[in-house]
C-alpha positions in Angstrom: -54.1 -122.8 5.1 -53.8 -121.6 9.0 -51.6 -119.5 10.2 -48.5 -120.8 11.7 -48.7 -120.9 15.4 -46.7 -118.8 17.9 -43.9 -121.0 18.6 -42.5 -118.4 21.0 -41.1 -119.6 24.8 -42.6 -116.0 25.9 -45.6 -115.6 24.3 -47.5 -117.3 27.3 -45.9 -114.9 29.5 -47.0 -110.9 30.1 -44.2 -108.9 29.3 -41.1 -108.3 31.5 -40.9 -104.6 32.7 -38.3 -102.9 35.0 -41.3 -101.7 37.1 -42.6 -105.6 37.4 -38.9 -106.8 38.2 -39.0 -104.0 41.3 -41.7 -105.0 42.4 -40.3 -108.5 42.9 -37.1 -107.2 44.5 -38.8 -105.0 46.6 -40.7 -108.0 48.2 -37.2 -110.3 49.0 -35.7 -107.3 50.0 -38.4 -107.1 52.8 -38.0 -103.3 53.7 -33.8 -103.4 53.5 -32.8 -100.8 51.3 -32.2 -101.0 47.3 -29.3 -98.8 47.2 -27.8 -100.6 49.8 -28.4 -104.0 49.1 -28.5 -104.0 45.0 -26.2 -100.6 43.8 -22.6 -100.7 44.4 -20.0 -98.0 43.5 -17.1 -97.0 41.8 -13.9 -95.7 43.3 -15.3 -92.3 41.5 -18.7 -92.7 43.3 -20.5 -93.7 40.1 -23.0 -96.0 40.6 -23.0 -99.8 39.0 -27.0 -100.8 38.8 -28.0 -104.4 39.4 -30.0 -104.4 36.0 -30.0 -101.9 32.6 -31.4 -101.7 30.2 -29.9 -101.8 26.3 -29.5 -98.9 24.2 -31.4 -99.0 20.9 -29.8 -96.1 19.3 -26.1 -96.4 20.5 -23.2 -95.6 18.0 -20.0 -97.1 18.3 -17.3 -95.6 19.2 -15.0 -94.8 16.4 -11.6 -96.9 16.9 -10.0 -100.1 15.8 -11.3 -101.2 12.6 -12.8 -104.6 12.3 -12.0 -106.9 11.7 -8.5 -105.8 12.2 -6.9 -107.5 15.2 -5.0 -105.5 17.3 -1.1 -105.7 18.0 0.6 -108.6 20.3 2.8 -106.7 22.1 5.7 -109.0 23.9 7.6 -107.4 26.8 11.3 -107.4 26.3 12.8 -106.2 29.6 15.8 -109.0 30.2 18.7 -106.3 31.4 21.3 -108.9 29.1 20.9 -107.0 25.7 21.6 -110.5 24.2 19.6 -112.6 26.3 16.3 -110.0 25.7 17.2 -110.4 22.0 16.9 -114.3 22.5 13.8 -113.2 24.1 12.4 -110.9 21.3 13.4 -113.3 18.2 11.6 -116.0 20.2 7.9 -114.0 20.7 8.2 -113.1 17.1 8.5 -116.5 15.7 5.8 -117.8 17.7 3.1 -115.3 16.8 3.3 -111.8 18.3 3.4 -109.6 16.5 5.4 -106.7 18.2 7.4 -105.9 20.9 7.1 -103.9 24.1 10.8 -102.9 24.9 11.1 -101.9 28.5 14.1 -99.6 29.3 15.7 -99.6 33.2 13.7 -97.3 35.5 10.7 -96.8 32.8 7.4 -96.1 34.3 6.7 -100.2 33.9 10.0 -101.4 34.3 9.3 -103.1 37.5 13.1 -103.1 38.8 14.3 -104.5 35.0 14.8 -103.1 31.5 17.1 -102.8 29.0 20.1 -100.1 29.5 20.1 -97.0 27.8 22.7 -96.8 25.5 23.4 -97.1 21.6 25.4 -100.2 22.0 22.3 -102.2 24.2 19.7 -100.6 21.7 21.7 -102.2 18.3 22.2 -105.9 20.2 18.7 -105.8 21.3 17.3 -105.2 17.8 20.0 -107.8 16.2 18.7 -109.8 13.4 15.1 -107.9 13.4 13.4 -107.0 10.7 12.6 -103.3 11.8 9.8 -102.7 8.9 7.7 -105.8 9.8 7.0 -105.4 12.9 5.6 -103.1 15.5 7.6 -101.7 18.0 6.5 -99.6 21.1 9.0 -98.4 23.8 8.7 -97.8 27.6 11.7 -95.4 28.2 13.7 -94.5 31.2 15.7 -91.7 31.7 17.6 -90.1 29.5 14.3 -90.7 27.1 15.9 -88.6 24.5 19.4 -90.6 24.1 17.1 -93.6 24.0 14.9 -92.3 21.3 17.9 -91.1 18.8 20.0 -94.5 19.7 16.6 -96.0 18.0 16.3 -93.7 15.0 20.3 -94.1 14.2 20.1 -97.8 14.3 16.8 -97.9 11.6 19.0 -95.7 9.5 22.0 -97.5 9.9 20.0 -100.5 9.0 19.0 -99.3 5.7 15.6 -99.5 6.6 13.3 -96.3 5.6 12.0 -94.8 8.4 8.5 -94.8 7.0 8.3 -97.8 6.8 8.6 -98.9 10.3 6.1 -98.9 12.8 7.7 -97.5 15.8 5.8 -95.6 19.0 8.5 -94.1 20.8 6.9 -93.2 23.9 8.3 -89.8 25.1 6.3 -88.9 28.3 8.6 -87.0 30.4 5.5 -85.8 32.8 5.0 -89.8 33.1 8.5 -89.8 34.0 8.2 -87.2 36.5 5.4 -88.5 38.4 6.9 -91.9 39.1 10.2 -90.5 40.1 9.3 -87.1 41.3 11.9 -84.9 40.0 11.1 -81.5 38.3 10.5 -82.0 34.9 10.7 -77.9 34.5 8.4 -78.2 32.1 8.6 -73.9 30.9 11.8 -75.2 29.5 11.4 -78.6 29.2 8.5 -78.0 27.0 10.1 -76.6 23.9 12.9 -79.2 24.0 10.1 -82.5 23.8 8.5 -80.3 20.8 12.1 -80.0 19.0 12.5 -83.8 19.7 9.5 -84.9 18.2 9.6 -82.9 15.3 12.9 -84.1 14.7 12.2 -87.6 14.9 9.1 -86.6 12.6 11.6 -84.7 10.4 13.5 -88.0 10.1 10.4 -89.5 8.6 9.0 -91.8 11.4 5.5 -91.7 11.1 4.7 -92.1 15.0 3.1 -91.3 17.0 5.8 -90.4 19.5 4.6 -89.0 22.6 2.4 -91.1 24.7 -0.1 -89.8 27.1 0.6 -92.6 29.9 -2.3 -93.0 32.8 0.2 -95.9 33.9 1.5 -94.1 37.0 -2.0 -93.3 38.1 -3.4 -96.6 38.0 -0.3 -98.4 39.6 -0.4 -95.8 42.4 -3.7 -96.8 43.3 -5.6 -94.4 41.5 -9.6 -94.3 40.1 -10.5 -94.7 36.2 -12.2 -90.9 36.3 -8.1 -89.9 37.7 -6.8 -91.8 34.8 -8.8 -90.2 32.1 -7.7 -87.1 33.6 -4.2 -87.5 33.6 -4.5 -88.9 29.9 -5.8 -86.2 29.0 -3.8 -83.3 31.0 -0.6 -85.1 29.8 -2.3 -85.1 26.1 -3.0 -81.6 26.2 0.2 -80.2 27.9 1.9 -82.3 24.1 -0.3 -80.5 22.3 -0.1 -76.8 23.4 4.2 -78.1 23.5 3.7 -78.9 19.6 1.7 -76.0 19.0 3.8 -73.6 20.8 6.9 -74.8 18.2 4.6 -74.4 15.2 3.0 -77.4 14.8 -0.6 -77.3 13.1 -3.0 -78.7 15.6 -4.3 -81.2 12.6 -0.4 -82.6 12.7 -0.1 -82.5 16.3 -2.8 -84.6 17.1 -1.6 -87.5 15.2 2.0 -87.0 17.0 0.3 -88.8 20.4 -0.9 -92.0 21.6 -2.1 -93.7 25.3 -1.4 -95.7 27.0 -3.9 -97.4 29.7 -3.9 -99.7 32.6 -6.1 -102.9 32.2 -7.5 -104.7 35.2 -9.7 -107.5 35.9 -12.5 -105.4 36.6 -14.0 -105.9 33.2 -16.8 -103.6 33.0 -15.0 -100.8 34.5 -11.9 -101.1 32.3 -14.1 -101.9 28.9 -15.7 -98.1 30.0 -12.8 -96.4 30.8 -11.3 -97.5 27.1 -14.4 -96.4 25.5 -14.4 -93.2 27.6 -11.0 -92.0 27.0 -11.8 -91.9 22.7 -14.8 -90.3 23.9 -13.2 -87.9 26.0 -10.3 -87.1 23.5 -12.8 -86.3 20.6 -14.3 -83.5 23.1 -10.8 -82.0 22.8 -10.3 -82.5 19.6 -13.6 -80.7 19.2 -12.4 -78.0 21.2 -9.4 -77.4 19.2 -11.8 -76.8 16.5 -10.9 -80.4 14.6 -12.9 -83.1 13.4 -12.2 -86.0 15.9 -9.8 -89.1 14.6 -9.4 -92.3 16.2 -5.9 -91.8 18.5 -3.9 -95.2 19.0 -4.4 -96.5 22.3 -2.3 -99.1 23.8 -2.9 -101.5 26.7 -0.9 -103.2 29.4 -2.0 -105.6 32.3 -2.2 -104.1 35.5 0.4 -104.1 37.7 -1.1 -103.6 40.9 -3.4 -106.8 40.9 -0.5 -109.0 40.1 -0.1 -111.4 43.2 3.2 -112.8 44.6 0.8 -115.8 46.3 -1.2 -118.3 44.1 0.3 -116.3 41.0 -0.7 -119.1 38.8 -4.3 -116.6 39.4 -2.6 -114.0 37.7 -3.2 -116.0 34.4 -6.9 -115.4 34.9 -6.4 -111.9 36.5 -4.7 -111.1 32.6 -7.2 -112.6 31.0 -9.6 -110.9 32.1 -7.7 -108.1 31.6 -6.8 -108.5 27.6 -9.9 -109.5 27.2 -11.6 -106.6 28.2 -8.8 -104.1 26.8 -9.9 -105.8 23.4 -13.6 -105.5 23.9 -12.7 -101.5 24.5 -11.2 -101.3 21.9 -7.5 -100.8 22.8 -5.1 -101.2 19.3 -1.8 -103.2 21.0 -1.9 -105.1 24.0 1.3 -106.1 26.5 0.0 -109.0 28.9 2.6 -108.9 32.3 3.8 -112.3 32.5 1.6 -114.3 35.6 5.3 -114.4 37.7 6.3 -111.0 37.0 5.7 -110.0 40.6 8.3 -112.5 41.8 11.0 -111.5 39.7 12.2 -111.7 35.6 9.6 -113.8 33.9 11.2 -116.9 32.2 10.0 -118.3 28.5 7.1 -120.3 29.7 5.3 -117.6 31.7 6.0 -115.0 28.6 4.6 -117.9 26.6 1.6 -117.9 28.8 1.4 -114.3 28.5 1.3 -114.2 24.6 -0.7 -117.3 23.6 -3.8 -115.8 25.9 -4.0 -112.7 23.6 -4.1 -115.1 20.6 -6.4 -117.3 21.8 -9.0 -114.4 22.4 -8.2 -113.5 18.7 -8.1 -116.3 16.6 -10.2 -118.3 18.6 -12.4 -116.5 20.4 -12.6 -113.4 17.6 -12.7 -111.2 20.0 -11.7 -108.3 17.3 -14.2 -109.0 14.8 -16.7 -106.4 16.0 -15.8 -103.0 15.8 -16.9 -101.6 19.8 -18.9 -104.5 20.3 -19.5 -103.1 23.8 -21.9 -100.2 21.9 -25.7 -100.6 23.1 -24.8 -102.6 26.8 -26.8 -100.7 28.6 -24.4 -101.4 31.5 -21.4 -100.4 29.2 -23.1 -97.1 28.2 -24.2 -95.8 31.2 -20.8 -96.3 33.1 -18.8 -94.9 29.8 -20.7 -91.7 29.7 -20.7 -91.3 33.6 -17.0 -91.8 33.5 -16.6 -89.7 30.9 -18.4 -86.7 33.1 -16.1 -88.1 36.2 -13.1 -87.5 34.2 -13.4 -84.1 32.4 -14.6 -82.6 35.9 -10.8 -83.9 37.0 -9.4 -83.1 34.3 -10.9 -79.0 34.4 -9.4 -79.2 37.9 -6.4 -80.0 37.0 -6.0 -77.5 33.6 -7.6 -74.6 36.6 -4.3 -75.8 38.7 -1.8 -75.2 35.3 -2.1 -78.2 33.9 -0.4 -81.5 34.7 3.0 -80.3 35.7 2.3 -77.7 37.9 -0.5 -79.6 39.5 2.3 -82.6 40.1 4.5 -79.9 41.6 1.4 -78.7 43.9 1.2 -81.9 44.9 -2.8 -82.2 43.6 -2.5 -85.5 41.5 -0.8 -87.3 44.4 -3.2 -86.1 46.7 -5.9 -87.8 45.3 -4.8 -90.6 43.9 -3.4 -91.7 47.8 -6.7 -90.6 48.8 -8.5 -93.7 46.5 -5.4 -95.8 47.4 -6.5 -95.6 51.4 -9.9 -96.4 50.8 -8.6 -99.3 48.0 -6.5 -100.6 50.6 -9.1 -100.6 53.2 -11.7 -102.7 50.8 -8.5 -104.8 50.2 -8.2 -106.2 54.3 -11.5 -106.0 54.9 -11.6 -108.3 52.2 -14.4 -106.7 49.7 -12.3 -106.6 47.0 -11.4 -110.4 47.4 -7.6 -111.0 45.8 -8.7 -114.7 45.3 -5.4 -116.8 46.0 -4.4 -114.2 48.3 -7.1 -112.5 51.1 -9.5 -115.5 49.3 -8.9 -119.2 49.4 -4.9 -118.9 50.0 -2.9 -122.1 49.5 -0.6 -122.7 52.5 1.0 -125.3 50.2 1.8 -123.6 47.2 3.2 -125.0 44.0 6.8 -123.2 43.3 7.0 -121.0 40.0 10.2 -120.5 38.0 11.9 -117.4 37.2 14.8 -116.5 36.1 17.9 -115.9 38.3 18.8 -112.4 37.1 19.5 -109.5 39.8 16.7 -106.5 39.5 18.2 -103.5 37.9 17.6 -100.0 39.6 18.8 -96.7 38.3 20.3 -94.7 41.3 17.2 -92.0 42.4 17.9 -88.5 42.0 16.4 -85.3 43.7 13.0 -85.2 44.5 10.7 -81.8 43.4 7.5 -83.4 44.7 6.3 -86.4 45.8 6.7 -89.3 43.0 3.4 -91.9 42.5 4.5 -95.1 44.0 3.9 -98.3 42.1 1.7 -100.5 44.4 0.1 -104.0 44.4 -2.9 -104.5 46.5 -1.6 -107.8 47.6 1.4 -106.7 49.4 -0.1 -106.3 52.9 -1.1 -110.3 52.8 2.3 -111.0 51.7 4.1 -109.8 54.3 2.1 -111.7 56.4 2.8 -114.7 54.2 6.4 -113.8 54.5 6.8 -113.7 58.5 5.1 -117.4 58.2 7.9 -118.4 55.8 10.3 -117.3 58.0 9.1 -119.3 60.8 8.7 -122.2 58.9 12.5 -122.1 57.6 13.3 -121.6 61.2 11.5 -124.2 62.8 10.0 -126.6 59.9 6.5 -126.2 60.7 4.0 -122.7 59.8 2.8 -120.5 62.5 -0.7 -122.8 63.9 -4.1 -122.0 65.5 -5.9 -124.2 67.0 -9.8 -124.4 66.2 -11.4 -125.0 69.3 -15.1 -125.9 67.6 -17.7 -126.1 69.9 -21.2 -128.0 69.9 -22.3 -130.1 67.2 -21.2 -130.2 63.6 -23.8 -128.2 62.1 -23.3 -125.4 64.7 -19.1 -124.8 64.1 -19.1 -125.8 60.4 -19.2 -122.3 58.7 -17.2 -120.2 61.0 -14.3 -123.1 61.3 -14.2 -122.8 57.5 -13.9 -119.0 57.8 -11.9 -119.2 60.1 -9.0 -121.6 58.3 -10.1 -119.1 55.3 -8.8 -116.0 57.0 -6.1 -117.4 58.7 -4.5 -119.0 55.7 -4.8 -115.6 54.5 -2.0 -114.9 57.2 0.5 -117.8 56.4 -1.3 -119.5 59.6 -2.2 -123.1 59.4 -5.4 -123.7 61.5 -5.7 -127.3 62.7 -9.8 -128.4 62.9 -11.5 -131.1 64.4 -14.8 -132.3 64.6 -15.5 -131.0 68.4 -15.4 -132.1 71.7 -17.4 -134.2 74.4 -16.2 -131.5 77.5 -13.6 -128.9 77.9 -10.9 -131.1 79.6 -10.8 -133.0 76.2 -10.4 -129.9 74.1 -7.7 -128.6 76.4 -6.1 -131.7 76.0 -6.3 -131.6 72.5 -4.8 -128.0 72.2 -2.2 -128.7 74.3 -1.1 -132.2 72.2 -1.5 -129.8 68.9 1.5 -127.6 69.7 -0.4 -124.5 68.8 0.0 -121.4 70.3 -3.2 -119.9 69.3 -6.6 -120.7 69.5 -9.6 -119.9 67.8 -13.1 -120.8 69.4 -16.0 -121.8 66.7 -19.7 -121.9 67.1 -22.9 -120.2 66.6 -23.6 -117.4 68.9 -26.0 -119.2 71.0 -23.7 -121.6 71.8 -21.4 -118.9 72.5 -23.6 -117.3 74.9 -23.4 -120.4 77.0 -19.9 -121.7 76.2 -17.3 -119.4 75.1 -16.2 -118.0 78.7 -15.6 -121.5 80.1 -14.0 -122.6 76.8 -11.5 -119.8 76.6 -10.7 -120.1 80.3 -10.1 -123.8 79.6 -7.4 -122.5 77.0 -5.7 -119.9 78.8 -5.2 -122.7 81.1 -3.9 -125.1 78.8 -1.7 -122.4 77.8 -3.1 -120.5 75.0 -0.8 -117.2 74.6 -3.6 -116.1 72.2 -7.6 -116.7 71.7 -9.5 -115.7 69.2 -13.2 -115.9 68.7 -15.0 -116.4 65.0 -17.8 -113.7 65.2 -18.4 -110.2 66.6 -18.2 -108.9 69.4 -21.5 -109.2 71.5 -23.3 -108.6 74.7 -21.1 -110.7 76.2 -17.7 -109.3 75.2 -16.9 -108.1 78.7 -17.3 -111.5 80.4 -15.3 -113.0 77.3 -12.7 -110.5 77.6 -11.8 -111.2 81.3 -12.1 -115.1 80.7 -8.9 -114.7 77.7 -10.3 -113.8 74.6 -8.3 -111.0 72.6 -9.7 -111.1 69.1 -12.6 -110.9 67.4 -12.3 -112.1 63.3 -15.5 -112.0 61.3 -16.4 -110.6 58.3 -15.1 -107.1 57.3 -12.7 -107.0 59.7 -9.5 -106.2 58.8 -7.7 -108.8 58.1 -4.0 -107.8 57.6 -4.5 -106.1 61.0 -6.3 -108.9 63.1 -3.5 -111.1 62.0 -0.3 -109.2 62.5 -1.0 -109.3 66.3 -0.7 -113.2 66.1 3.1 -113.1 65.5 4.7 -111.4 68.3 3.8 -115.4 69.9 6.4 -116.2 68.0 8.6 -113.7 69.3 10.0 -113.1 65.3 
């Protein structure tokens, strides 16, 4: 008998090795550099390599069990106490499995939530089993009226405390970074301890406070910031509970986070990992032997679009997807219109059914960290997790994370990651696709419901409060102004494309060009070129555009753009534009009319803002 051959696809193939694979980039790189062309980075600096390798010996991180799935959290932030109990009685009968109850001026309230009083509280919760379901609150101020309305109403439901899963949330230095005011935390400190070990007392079994890196991410901040935060805010509740007599062993298991989940899915799967990394050092360091803390997950609020926001659905998706790869125990999903106004039923359907498709279809929480061994996923965790306690020393050397709120160091360098986010944003490397990225002009109207935003008044400001940003707002405002013209007048803001040459040659910068002026709320009208000048004047003029926007290769540039805009201004362009960089020949273009320049990396927002004063808005 013979042995079997070697039915392997690779065995005819020498083996693949990093050093072979560089050798191979090296030669279509032609001389340009690796780091440049192949390694991008992080908002933290951290590198992301083009290729890793796996790790053979990588443990998982210790967190939700598999196959346990983790909790459908449904937002319930309808400002009608009856209508967000219509709301909460309908998620729960169609398959989620808690509920994420938003109260008005919470650090995700968004301009909605639920007021703060006993009576709201009891209607909201009307007809609710309390013991079978999960329940997670995102307080506003007064958090501690909130928190005792909820504890008398399980006891006035006969309900046993223990038996209910309830996170109440208390986070007042979450509180006083999105509003600003001076949480006066010598004296506030002892208070949050009482009120937790009360509500402990009461038998709850928590947790109760919640170390929220919310506020950091929707203020524009970096994953290494976040960690930080989470962890500052973590270990300002534990020396609060230890300071009131708390056994560190107890107080531990008092607190939970709460994280931020974007669609960038590596990033955010590392950053999950990273933080139950990061809290076992501290746990370590109190001289415990580390437990898996709760950690719960919402959306992110600053990638939520206005424009296109039928995107957001994948933007979530992404999102909960990778939340659930990282581990995270309950996840909210931000309904796809919630930048536009209160969500109606079908987009909170929307928002529900994608978590359990990912569970019971996809199984996504069958593996216990099924992230563990990525060699991709490894790297950036650990790295993150060296980014983070390097923030997070700075801010414990600054007094922790009050007193480095009231010294304005937080803020600081969160709006310095915001400036250079915003910057990626309108030079358009970080794409918002739908928005700075193949923008409908035509878009397809979304419902929601007619119910008037709910804002508690602002009160004194101690420092400067984190804002709650979305990347998309500079290209909405843009998208805005063209609204306005076209209610005005009946027709969007239009440039005309003044292509030049043959096909081939105008092609791929008129198709950038109605790209990035779509971007704008401008309508760019195209054409497949012309035999002389005096026919594309003509054309301009019969177009009713205002602006014009020459496209062509350079060569033909060289020879034609001069007497082409000159042909414009004449026909009455108040603006020209010109697809490409500025050249050798800027001057001369210059004096013959043209005033912009749009190409890639630009900034877009910028470029186009100019355009409008032709309308005179």
């Amino acid at each position: 008998m013979t042995d079997a051959p070697d039915l392997s696809l690779a065995a005819e193939f020498p083996p693949a090795t990093r050093e072979a694979w560089l050798a191979l980039v090296g030669s279509a790189l032609k001389g340009a550099s690796f780091d440049k062309r192949m390694v991008s980075r992080t908002y933290d600096g951290l590198r992301i390599e083009p290729l890793y390798a796996g790790v053979a010996d990588a443990r998982p991180i210790a967190g939700r069990p598999a196959p346990a799935p983790w909790q459908v959290l449904a937002r319930i932030d309808h400002p009608d106490a009856a209508a967000a109990n219509a709301e909460a009685r309908h998620e729960l009968d169609n398959g989620a499995t808690g509920l994420l109850v938003v109260f008005a001026g919470a650090i995700g309230a968004h301009g909605y939530g639920l007021e703060a009083s006993t009576a709201a509280i009891a209607r909201v919760f009307d007809g609710i089993d309390l013991a079978g379901i999960a329940v997670e609150c995102d307080l506003g101020p007064p958090a501690e009226d909130s928190a005792r309305a909820l504890a008398d109403l399980v006891e006035r439901t006969g309900v046993t405390p223990a038996a209910t899963t309830i996170r109440f949330a208390l986070d007042p230095l979450g509180l006083a970074a999105v509003t600003g005011r001076d949480p006066a935390w010598s004296e506030g400190a002892p208070k949050f301890a009482r009120l937790v070990a009360e509500l402990a007392g009461r038998g709850f079994a928590g947790p109760f406070a919640c170390a929220d890196a919310r506020p950091i991410h929707a203020a524009g901040g970096s994953e290494a910031q976040e960690l930080a935060f989470a962890l500052a805010t973590a270990t300002a509740w534990l020396r609060a509970f230890d300071a009131h007599g708390i056994a560190l062993d107890e107080a531990r298991r008092l607190i939970f986070f709460r994280l931020a989940a974007d669609a960038d899915q590596l990033l955010t799967v590392a950053k999950f990992r990273a933080l139950r990394r990061l809290w076992a050092r501290v746990e370590q360091a109190c001289g415990l032997a580390p437990e898996a803390a709760f950690m719960s997950a919402e959306t992110a609020w600053r990638m939520m679009t206005k424009r296109d926001p039928w995107v957001n659905m994948l933007r979530t998706t992404l999102a909960t997807f990778a939340a659930g790869i990282g581990g995270a125990d309950a996840v909210t999903v931000l309904p796809f219109t919630v930048a536009l106004g209160l969500p109606d039923r079908f987009a909170r359907r929307i928002a529900r059914n994608s978590q359990l498709i990912l569970l019971d279809e996809s199984n996504l929480a069958k593996v216990a960290d099924p992230a563990a061994g990525s060699g991709a996923t490894e790297e950036l965790t650990t790295a993150l997790c060296a980014a983070g306690w390097a923030l997070f020393q700075e801010i414990e050397a600054a007094g922790g994370a009050a007193a480095a709120l009231a010294a304005g160091l937080i803020q600081h360098k969160v709006a310095a990651v915001w400036t250079a986010r915003t910057a990626a944003v309108a030079r358009r490397k970080d794409a918002l696709t739908g928005t700075s990225e193949f923008p409908q002009l035509a878009e397809t109207p979304v419902a929601v419901l007619e119910v008037a935003p709910v804002r508690p008044p602002p009160g004194p400001c101690a420092f400067a409060p984190l804002p709650s940003l979305r990347l998309a707002e500079p290209f909405e405002q843009l998208r805005d102004r063209s609204d306005q013209v076209f209610a005005t007048t009946g027709a969007r803001p239009k440039v005309f494309l003044a292509n030049l040459g043959p096909l081939a040659a105008f092609t791929s910068r008129a198709d950038f060009a109605r790209n990035f002026f779509a971007a704008g709320g401008i309508e760019a009208l195209s054409n497949d070129g012309f035999a002389n000048f005096a026919d594309m004047a003509a054309a301009f003029t019969a177009s009713g555009a205002e602006l014009a926007c020459l496209c062509s290769s350079d060569e033909i540039y060289a020879a034609q753009a001069v007497a082409a805009a000159r042909a414009l201004a004449g026909a009455g362009a108040r603006h020209i534009c010109l697809a490409g960089r500025p050249g050798e020949h800027e001057t001369a273009q210059r004096e013959a009319g043209i005033d912009t320049y749009v190409y890639v990396g630009c900034d877009v927002p910028a470029t186009l803002s100019v355009l409008y004063p032709a309308r005179k808005l």
